[in-house]
N, C-alpha and C positions, 0 to 999 in steps of 0.2 A: 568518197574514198573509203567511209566504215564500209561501205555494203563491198567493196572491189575486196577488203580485205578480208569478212567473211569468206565470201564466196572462192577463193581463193585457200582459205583456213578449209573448206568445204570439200573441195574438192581435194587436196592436202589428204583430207581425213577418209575420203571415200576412196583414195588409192591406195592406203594402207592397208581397209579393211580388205578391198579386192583382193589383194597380195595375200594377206592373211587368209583368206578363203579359199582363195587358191591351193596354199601350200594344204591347206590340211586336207581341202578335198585330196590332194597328190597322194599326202601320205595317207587317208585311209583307204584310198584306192592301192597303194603299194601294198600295206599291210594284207586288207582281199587278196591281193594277185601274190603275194607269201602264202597266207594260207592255203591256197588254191593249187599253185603250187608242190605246198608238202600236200596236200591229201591226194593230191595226184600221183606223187611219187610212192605213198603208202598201198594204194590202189594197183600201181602196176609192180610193186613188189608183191603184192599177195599174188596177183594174176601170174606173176613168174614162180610163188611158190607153188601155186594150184596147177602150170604146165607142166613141170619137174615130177610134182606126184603122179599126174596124168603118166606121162612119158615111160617112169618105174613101172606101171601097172599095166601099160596098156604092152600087146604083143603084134597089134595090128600094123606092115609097115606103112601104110598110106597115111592112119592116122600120128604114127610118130613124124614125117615128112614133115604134115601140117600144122603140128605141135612144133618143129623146131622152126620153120618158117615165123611161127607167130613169135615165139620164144627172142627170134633175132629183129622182128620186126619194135618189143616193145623192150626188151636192151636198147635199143637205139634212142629210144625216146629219151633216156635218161641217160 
C-alpha cells in the first residue's frame, strides 16, 4: 500500500512538473515569436521608408511600377 501511494505521490509530481514545463516552454516560445514579430515589423518599416526615398528620386517609370508593386506588396504584410 506504501509503495501504490508513492508511486501515485510520483506520478502526481511528474504531472505537475510536465505542465510547468510545458507552460514555460509556451511562453518563451511566445515571447521569441513577439520579438520576431516586432523586428519584423521594424524591418519592413524601414524597407517602406527606403521605397518612398527610392520612388522621390528615382525618374524612371518601369522602376516606380516596381517600387509601388513592392510598396503594396509589404503594406499588406502588416
Amino acid at each position: 500500500m506504501k509503495r501504490i501511494g508513492k508511486l501515485t505521490k510520483y506520478k502526481v509530481l511528474c504531472n505537475t512538473l510536465d505542465v510547468l514545463i510545458k507552460n514555460n516552454i509556451d511562453n518563451r516560445f511566445n515571447d521569441i515569436q513577439e520579438k520576431f514579430n516586432r523586428r519584423e515589423s521594424e524591418t519592413i518599416q524601414e524597407l517602406l521608408s527606403v521605397i518612398d526615398e527610392l520612388l522621390e528620386s528615382t525618374q524612371d517609370y518601369d522602376t516606380i511600377a516596381y517600387l509601388k508593386v513592392y510598396k503594396k506588396r509589404l503594406e499588406k504584410i502588416i
